[in-house]
C-alpha positions in Angstrom: 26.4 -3.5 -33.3 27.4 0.1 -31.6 27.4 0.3 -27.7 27.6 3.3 -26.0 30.6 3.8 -24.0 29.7 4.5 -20.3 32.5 6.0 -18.2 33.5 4.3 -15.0 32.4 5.6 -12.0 34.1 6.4 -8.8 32.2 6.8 -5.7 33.7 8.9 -2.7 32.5 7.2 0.5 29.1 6.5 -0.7 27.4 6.4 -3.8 26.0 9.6 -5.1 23.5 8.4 -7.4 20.2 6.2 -5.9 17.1 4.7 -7.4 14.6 3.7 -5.2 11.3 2.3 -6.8 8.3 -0.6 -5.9 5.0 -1.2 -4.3 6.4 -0.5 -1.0 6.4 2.8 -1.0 6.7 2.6 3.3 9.7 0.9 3.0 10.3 2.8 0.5 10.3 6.5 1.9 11.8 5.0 5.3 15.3 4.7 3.4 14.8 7.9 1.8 14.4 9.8 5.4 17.3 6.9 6.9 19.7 8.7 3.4 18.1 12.3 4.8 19.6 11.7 7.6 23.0 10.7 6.8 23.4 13.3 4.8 22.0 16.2 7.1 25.0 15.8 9.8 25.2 19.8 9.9 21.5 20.5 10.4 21.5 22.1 7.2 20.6 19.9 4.4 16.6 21.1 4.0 18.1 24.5 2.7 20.1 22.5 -0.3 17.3 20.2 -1.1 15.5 20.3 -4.6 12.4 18.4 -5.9 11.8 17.7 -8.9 8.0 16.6 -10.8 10.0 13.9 -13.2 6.8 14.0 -15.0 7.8 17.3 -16.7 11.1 17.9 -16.4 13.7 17.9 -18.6 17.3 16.6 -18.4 18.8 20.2 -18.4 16.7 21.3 -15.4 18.1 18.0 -13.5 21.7 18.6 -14.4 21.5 22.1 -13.4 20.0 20.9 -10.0 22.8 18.6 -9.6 25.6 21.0 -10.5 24.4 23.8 -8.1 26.6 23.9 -5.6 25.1 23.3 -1.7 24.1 26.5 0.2 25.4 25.9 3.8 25.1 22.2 4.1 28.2 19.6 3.1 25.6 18.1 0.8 23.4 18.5 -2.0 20.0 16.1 -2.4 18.1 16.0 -5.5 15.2 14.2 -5.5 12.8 13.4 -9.0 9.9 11.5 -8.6 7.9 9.7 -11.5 10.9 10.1 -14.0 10.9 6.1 -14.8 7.4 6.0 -14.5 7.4 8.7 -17.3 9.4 6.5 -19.2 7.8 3.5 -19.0 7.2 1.6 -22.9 9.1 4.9 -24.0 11.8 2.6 -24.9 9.6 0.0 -27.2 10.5 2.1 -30.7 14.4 1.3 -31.1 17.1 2.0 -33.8 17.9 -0.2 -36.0 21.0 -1.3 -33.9 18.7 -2.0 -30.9 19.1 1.4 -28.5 16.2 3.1 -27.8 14.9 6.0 -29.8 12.6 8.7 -29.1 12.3 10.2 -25.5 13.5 7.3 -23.3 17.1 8.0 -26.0 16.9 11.7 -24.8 17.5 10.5 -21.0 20.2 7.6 -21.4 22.8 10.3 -21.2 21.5 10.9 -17.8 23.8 7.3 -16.7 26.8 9.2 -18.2 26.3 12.3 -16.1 25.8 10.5 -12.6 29.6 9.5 -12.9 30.6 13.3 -12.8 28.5 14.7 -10.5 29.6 16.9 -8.0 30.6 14.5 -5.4 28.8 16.6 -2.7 25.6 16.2 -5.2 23.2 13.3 -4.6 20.6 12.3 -6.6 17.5 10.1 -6.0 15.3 8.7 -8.3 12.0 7.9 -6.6 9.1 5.9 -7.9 6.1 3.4 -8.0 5.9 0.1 -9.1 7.8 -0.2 -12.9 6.1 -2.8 -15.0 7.9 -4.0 -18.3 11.5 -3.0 -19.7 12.4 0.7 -19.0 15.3 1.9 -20.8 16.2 4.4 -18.2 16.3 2.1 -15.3 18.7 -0.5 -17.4 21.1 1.9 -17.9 21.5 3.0 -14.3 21.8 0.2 -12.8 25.6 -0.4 -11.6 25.6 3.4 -11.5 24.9 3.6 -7.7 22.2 2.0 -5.5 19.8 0.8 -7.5 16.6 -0.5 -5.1 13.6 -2.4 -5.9 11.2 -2.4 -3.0 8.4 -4.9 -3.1 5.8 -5.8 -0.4 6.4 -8.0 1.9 5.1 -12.1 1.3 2.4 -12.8 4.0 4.3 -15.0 6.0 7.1 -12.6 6.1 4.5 -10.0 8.3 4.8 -11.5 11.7 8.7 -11.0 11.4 8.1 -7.8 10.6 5.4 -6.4 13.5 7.9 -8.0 15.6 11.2 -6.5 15.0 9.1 -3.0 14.5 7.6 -3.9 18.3 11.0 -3.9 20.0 11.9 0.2 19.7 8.6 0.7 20.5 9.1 -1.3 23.9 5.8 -3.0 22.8 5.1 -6.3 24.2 3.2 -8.3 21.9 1.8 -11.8 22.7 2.4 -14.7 19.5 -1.7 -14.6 19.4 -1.7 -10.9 18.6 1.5 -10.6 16.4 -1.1 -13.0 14.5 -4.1 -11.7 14.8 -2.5 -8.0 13.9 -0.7 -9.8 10.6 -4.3 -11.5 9.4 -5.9 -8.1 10.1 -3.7 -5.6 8.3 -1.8 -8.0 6.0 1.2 -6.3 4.3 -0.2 -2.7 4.6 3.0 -1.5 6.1 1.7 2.0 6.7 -1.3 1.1 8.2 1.1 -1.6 10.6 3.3 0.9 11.5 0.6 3.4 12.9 -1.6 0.4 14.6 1.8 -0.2 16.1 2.3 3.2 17.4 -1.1 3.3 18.8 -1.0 -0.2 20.5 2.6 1.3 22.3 0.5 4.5 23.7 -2.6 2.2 25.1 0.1 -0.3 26.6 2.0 1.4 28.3 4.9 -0.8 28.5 2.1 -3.6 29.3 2.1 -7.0 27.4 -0.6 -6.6 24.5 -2.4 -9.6 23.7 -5.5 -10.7 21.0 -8.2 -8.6 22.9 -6.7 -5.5 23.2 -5.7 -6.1 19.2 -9.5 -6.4 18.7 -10.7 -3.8 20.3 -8.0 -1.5 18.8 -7.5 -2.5 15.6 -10.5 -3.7 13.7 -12.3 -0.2 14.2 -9.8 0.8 12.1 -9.6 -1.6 10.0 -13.3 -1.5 9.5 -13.3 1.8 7.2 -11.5 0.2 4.8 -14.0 -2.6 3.7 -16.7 -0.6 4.4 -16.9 0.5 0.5 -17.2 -2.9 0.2 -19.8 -3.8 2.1 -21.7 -1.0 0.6 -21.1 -2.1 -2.5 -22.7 -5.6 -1.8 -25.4 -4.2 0.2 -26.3 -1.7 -2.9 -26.2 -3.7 -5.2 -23.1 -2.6 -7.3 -21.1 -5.8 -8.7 -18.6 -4.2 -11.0 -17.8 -1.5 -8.1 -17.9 -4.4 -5.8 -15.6 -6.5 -7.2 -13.1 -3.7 -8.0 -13.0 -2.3 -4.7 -12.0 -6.2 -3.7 -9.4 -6.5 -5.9 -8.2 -3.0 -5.0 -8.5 -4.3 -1.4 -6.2 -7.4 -2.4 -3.7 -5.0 -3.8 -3.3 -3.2 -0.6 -2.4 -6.5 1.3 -5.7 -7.7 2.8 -5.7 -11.5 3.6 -9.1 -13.3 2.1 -9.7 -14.9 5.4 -9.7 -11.1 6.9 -12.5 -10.5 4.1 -14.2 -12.6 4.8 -14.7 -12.3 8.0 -15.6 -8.7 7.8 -18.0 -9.2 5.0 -19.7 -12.0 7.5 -19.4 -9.3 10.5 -21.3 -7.1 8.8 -24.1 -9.3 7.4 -24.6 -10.5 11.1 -25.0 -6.9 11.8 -27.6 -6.4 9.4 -29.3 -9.3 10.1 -29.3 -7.8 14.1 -30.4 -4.5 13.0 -32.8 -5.4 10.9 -34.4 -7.8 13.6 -34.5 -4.6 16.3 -36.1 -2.4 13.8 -38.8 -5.3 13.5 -39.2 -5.0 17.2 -39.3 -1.2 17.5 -36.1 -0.7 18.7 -34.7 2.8 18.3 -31.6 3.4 16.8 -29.4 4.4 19.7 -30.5 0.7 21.2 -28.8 -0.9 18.0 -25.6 1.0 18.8 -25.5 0.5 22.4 -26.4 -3.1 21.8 -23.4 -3.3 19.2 -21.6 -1.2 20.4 -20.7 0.9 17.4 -19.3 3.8 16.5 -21.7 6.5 14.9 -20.8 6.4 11.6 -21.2 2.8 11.5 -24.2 2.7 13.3 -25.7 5.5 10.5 -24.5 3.5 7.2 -25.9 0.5 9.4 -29.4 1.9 9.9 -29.6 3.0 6.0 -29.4 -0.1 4.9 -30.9 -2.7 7.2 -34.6 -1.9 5.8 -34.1 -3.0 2.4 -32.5 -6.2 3.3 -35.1 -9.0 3.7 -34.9 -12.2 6.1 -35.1 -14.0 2.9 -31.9 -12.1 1.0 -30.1 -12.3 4.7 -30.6 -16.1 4.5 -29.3 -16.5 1.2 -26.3 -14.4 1.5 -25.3 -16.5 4.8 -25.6 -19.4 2.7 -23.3 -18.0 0.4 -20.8 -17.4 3.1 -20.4 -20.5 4.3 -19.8 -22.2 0.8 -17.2 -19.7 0.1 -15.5 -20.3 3.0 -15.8 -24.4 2.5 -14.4 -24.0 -0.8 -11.5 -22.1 0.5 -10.6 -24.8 3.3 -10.8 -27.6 1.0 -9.0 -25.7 -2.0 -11.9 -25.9 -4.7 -10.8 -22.4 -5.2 -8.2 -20.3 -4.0 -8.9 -16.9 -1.5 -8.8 -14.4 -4.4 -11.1 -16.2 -6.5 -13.5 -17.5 -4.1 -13.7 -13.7 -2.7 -14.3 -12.7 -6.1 -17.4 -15.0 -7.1 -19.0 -14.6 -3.3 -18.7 -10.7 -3.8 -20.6 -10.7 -7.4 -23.0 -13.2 -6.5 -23.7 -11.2 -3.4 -24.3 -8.3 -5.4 -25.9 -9.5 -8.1 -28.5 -11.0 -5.6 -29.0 -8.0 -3.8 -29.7 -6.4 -7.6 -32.4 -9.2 -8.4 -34.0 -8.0 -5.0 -34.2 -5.0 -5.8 -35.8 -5.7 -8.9 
């Protein structure tokens, strides 16, 4: 069986060859600016710095980039994002002795090439999450730093708000290091900027679960209320893909839930004032919401009846008992609560 014969490679100090790729593109783009920085000691690295679209580029216009030599910085940084993705099931038609043929062949010469770089050259490959074998990515490894980052596992979050607390000088009580984790989840961009804004409205003040309530669910708010919408409309397919693209971005079921039940109750509010004659502003004062929410809110109060409020509360509360007493996990009960929601509101509407 031929092998190809890859030259060893030497590194000077450091390697000059990364791959950084995963779901976690915060964590992700945090090492890319910490390598930024190490590699800018002269002020002067933005003036040799190349990116590449790895979607269209060819492995000529890379090696070129890598060979030029820096223009008054000590280093050179290519970056290429989306090459790997690019490749991805490129590599699925092989030779007969088992390399891969076609495009992802064209780029395996690439591995050869990082050992000779320039040693002032350093590349980065940056991407998303890689699903499957990818031909490329094999035959870098041991070439440099090669990086999977993937999100964090829930119970790993806490950990995480805290160690990102202490720079911030932010004093965070063990109530709202929880309540921020079961709000956000693993969103790690969304963590870092509640973080930011908790540190402002503190002061260098101990933060605890009111002051992460009245902070952070307003925020947090925007992002289910597609959601919501969804149910309240009557939409089940968008419904449920906007949950499961919800649960991709690191929000908790029990979070979810609760929001879903938050802003039933406010329908059910709403739609009791407007029975009384109660003007719009009253809702919002009374709820004290923001007026955005308060104009999706009065839209859609009128078309939900006592009767369809009732049954989706109902609903609620057996989701939430079958999720306590594991008849069905989080995802799945989530799932069946948001298309029977919907699918109720559609017979309503009917």
């Amino acid at each position: 069986m031929h092998s190809r014969q890859i030259r060893p490679v030497v590194f000077l100090g450091r390697p000059v060859l990364y791959v950084f790729f995963g779901k976690d593109s915060f964590s992700l783009r945090e090492r890319l600016d910490g390598l930024r920085a190490s590699l800018d000691a002269d002020g002067m690295l933005a003036s040799s710095t190349t990116v590449l679209d790895g979607r269209k580029i060819s492995l000529a216009e890379v090696r070129a980039a890598c060979d030029t030599v820096p223009f008054m910085s000590a280093n050179r940084l290519v970056i290429v994002e989306g090459l790997l993705s690019r490749l991805a099931g490129a590599g699925r038609g092989r030779r007969r002795g088992g390399e891969p043929s076609g495009e992802a062949a064209a780029w395996l010469p690439l591995a050869d090439y990082a050992g000779g770089m320039p040693p002032s050259t350093h590349l980065v490959l940056i991407d998303g999450e890689i699903e499957g074998r990818n031909p490329l990515l094999d035959a870098l490894k041991g070439k440099g730093e090669v990086r999977e980052f993937r999100p964090l596992y829930p119970r790993a979050v806490p950990d995480w708000i805290r160690r990102r607390a202490q720079p911030l000088d932010l004093k965070l009580s063990a109530g709202a290091v929880r309540l921020l984790a079961e709000f956000v989840g693993n969103d790690l961009w969304t963590l870092s900027g509640e973080l930011e804004k908790l540190s402002v409205y503190a002061a260098g003040k101990p933060i605890g679960e009111e002051e992460v309530r009245a902070l952070v669910t307003a925020v947090r708010e925007t992002t289910v209320f597609p959601l919501v919408d969804a149910i309240v409309e009557a939409r089940p397919a968008a419904a449920v893909r906007l949950l499961r693209q919800m649960f991709r971005q690191g929000s908790a079921a029990p979070y979810i839930l609760s929001m879903i039940q938050r802003q039933l109750r406010h329908l059910a509010i709403a739609r009791e004032m407007l029975d009384a004659g109660e003007s719009g502003r009253r809702i919002g004062d009374a709820m004290r919401l923001p007026e955005f929410a308060l104009e999706r809110l009065l839209e859609q109060a009128p078309g939900y009846t006592v009767a369809r409020l009732q049954v989706a509360f109902q609903r609620l509360l057996e989701a939430d008992l079958h999720i306590k007493r594991g008849i069905y996990d989080g995802e799945l009960a989530l799932e069946l609560l948001v298309q029977d929601l919907a699918e109720t509101g559609s017979r309503a509407a009917a």
